[in-house]
C-alpha positions as CSV (number, residue, x, y, z in Angstrom):
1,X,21.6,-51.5,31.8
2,X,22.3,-49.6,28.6
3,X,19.7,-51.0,25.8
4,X,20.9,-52.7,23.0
5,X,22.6,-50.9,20.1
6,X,20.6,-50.2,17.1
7,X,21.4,-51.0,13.9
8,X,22.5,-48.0,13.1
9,X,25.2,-47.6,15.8
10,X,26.3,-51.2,14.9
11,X,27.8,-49.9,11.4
12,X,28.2,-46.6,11.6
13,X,31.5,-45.4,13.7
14,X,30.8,-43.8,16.6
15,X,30.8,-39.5,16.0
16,X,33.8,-39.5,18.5
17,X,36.3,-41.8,20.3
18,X,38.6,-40.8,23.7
19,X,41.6,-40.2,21.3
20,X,39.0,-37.1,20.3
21,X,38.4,-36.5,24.1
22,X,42.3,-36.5,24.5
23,X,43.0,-34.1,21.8
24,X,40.5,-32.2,23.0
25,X,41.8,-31.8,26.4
26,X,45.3,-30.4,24.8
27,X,43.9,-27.7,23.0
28,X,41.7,-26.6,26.2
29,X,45.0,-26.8,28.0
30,X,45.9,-23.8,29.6
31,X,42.4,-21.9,27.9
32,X,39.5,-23.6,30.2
33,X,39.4,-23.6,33.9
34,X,39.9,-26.7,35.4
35,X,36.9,-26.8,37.5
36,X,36.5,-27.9,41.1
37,X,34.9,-31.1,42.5
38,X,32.8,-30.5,45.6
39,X,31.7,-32.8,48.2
40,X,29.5,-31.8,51.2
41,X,28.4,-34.6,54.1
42,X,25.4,-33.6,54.1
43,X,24.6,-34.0,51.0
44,X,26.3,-37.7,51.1
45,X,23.9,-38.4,54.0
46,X,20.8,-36.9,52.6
47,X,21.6,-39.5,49.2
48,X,23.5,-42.4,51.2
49,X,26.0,-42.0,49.0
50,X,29.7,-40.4,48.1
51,X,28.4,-37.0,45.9
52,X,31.2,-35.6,43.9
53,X,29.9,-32.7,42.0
54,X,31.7,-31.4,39.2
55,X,30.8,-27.4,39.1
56,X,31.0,-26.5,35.6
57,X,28.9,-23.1,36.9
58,X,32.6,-22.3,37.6
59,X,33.6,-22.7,33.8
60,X,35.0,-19.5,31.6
61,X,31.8,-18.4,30.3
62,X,30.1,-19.8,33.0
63,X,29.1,-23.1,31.7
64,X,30.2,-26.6,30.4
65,X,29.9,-25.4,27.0
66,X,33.1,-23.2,26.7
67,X,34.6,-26.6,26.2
68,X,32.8,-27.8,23.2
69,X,33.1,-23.9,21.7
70,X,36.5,-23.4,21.8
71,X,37.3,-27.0,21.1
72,X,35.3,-26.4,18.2
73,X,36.7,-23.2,16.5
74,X,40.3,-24.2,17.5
75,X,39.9,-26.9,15.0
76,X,39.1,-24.8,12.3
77,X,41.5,-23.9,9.4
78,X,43.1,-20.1,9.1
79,X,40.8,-20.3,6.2
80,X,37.7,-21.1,8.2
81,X,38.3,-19.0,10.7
82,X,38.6,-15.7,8.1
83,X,35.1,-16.3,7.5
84,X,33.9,-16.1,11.0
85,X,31.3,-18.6,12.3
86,X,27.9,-19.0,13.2
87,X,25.3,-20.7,16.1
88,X,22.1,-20.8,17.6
89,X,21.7,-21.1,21.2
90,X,19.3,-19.9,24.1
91,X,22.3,-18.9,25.9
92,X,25.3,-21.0,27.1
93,X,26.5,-22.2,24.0
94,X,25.9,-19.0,22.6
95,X,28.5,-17.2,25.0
96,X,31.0,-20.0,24.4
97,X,30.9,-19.7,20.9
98,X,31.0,-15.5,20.9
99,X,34.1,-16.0,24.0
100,X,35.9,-19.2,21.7
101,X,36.0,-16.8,18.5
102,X,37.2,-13.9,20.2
103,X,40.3,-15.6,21.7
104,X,40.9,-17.3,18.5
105,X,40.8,-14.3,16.2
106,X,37.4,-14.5,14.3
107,X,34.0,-13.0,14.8
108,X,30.7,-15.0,15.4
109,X,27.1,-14.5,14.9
110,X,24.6,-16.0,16.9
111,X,20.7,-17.2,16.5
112,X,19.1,-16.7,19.9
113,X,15.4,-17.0,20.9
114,X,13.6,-14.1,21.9
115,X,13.2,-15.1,25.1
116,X,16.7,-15.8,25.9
117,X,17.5,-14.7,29.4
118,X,18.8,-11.2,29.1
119,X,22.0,-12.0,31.5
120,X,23.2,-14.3,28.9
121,X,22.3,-12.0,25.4
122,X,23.8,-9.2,27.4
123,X,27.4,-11.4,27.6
124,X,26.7,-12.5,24.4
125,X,27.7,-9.2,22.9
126,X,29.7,-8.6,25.9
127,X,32.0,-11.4,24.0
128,X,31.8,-9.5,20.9
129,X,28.7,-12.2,19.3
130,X,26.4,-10.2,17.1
131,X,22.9,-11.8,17.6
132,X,20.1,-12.3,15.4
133,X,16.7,-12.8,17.4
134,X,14.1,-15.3,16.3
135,X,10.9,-17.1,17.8
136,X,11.7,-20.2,19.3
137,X,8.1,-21.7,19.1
138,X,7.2,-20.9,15.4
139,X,10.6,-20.6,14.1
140,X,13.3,-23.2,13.4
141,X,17.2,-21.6,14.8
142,X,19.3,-24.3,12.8
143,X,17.6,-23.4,9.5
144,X,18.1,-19.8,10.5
145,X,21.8,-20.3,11.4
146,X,22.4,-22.3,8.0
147,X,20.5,-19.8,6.0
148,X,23.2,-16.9,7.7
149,X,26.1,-19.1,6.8
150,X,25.2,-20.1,3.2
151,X,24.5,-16.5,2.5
152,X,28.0,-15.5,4.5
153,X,30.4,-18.6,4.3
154,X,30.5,-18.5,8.0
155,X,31.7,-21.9,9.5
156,X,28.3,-23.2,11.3
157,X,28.9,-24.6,14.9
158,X,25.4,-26.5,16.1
159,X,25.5,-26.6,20.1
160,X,25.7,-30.1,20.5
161,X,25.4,-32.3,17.4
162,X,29.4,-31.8,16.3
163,X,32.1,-33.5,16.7
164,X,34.4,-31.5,18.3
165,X,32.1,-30.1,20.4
166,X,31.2,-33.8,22.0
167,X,34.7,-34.2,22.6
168,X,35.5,-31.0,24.2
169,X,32.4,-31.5,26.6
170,X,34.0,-34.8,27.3
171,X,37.0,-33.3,29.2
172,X,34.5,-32.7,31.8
173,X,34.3,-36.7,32.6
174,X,38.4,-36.6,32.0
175,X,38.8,-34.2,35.0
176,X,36.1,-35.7,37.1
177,X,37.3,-39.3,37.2
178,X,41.1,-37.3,37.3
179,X,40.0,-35.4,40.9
180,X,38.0,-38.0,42.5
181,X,39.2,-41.2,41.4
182,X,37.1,-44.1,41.2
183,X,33.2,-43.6,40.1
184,X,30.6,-46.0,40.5
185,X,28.5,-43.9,38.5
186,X,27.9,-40.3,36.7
187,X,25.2,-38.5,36.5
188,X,24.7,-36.0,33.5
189,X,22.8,-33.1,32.9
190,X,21.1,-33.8,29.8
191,X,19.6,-31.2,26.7
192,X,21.2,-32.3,23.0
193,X,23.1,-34.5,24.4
194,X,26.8,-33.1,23.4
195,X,27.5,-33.2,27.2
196,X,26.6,-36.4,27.8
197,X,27.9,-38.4,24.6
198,X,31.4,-36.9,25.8
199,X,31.3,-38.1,28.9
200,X,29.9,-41.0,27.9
201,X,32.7,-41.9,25.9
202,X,35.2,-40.6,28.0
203,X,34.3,-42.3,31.2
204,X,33.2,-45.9,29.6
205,X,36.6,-45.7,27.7
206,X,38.6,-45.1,31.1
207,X,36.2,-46.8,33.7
208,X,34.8,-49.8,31.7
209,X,31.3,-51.1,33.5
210,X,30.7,-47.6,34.9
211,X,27.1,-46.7,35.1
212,X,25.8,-43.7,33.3
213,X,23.0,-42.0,33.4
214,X,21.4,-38.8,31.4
215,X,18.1,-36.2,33.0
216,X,16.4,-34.0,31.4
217,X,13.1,-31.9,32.3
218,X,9.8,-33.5,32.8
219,X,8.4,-31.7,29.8
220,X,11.7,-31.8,27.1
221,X,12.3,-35.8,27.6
222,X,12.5,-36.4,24.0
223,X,15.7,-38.7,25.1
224,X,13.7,-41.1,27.3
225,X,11.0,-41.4,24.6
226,X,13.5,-42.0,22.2
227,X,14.7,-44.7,23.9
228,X,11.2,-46.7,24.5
229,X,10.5,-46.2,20.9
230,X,13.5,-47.4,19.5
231,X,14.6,-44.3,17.6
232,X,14.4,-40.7,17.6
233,X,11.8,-38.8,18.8
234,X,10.7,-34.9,18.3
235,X,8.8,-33.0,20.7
236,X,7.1,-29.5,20.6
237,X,9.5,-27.2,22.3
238,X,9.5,-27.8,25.9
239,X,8.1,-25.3,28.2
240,X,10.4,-25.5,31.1
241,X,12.5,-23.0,33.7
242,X,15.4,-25.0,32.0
243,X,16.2,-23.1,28.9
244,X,19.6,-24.6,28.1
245,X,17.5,-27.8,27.9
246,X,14.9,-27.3,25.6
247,X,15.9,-29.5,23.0
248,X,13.1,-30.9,20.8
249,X,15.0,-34.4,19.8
250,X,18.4,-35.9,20.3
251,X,21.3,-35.3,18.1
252,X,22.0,-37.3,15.1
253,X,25.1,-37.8,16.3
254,X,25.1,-38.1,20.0
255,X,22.1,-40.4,19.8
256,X,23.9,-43.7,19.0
257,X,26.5,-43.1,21.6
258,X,23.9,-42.1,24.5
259,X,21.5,-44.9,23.5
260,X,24.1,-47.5,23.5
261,X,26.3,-46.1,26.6
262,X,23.8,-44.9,28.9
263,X,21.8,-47.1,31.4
264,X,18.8,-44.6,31.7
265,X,17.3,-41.2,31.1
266,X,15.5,-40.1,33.7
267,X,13.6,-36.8,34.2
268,X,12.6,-33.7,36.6
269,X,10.2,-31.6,37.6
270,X,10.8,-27.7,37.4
271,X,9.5,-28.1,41.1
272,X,12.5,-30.3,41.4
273,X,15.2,-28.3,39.9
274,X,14.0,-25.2,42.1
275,X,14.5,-27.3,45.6
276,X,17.9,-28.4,44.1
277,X,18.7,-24.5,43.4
278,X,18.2,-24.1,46.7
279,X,20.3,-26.3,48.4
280,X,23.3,-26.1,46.8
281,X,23.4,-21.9,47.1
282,X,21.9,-22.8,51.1
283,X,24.4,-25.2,52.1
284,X,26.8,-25.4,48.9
285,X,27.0,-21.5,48.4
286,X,27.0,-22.3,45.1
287,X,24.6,-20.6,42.5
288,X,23.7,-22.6,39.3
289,X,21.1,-22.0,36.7
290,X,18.1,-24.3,36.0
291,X,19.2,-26.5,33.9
292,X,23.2,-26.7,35.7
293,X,20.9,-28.5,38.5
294,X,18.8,-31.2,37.2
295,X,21.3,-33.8,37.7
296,X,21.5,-33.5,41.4
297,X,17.8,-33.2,41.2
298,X,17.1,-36.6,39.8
299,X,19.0,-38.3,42.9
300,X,17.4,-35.9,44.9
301,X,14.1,-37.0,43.9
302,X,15.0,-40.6,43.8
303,X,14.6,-41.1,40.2
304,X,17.2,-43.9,40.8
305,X,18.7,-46.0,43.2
306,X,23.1,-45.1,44.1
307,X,22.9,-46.0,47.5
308,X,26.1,-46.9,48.8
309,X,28.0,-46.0,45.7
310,X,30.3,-43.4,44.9
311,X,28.7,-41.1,42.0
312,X,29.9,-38.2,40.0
313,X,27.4,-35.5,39.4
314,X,27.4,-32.5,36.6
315,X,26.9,-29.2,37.7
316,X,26.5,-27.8,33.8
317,X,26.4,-23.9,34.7
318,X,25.7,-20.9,36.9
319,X,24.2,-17.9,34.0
320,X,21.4,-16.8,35.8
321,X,21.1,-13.6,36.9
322,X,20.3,-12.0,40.5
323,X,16.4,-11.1,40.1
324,X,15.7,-14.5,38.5
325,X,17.2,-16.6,41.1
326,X,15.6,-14.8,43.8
327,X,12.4,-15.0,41.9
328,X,12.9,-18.8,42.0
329,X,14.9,-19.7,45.4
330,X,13.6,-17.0,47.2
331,X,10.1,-17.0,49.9
């Protein structure tokens, strides 16, 4: 079960609540797709359990984050948005961000590594994001990205540890629990954490008792040692196929809600993901990126027991491009 709330949580207010979520899921109205929730029997029989994947892969922009994004610069004043904003991502967020401040009239400049996959710089700039490169192993992106908006006045959106974008991301659970009724449980891809905070709140606000639980790559779980120490832990960056989750610590923000909400954090193998890649372009004909399939790698590799149960599962994106999937699925 979810460990005890540290002191922290107890007196601060939680970053967001479901009337945040709700709000949320008016302005994306209309602007987001609402994604589909697949099932497959035998996938069901493989687990022992009722799968209902929710393919964010499928999202405008290709990934869960387009929520968060636009979420986020909707919410800004006319003022705000004159100025334009800023972001760093390795890719997903980065899109989001560049597609949200297009359709809402403003520019945006992001900070991406240099080894960002090219498939997502390339739409990027296809969104109209100018990007400024940087190295993600001796360089820090957020001081980057607050150094570009002191010097510009540009509004500075962070990927995950935000407000709006947590609630945005939690219209994922919304629709989920809307299209398959009933879960026993959700399982959440997991990289800052703005993903599953939202649905976090969103489904133990709806679905009181249901059982939640956040993975992350072998080599990035800064989240599961987080949780045996107590409080937050940094990492090196994680080297890992999974680039939208190499996160070095959890969020200031999402932190208290995943450590109080969540029952576990449990974590994959790169090995792991590349099986689950497989079998859901194989059987699902569904492609999804590294890190879109580590939560259907965790039950895959038995990382926890939902026999019997009926569990929702995150499928956070599909940006990767032809030549690297091969490279990975392929012989």
């Amino acid at each position: 079960m979810p460990a005890p709330v540290t002191s922290a949580s107890k007196t601060d207010p939680p970053a967001i609540t479901i009337e945040d979520v709700l709000a949320a899921a008016d302005r994306l109205e209309g602007v987001a797709h609402r994604t589909p929730v697949f099932t497959s029997r035998t996938l069901d029989e493989r687990l022992g359990a009722q799968i209902f994947l929710k393919a964010e892969s499928l999202q405008r922009s290709g990934a869960f984050k387009f929520r968060g994004a636009y979420n986020a610069v909707a919410c800004l004043t006319d003022d705000e948005r004159a100025r334009g904003v800023v972001t760093n991502s390795s890719g997903n967020h980065a899109q989001a961000v560049a597609l949200a401040a297009h359709l809402c009239g403003t520019t945006a400049t992001v900070v991406m590594p240099n080894d960002a996959p090219a498939n997502k710089a390339a739409a990027t700039e296809g969104y109209g994001g100018t990007i400024v490169r940087y190295d993600r192993y001796t360089q820090n992106r957020t001081e980057i990205a607050l150094g570009i908006a002191a010097e510009t006045g540009r509004v500075f959106i962070p990927p995950y540890d935000h407000p709006a974008v947590m609630a945005g991301q939690g219209t994922v659970a919304l629709e989920l629990l809307d299209q398959a009724g009933p879960l026993d449980a959700v399982v959440v891809c997991l990289g800052g954490g703005g993903l599953l905070a939202g649905c976090a709140v969103a489904a133990s606000t709806i679905q009181p008792g249901i059982r939640i639980f956040g993975v992350e790559p072998e080599t990035g779980d800064d989240h599961r040692r987080s949780r045996a120490a107590g409080s937050i832990v940094s990492i090196p960056v994680p080297r890992t196929i999974a680039d939208g989750q190499q996160t070095e610590a959890p969020g200031d923000l999402t932190w208290p809600i995943n450590n109080a909400l969540v029952e576990d954090f449990l974590a994959v193998s790169d090995e792991q993901i590349i099986e689950t890649m497989g079998f859901l372009f194989e059987r699902m004909k569904l492609v999804v990126e590294p890190s879109g399939a580590s939560a259907l790698a965790a039950l895959f590799a038995g990382a926890v027991d939902l026999r019997g149960l009926r569990v929702g599962v995150t499928i956070s994106g599909g940006n990767v491009d032809a030549q690297r999937f091969s490279q990975l699925v392929g012989p």
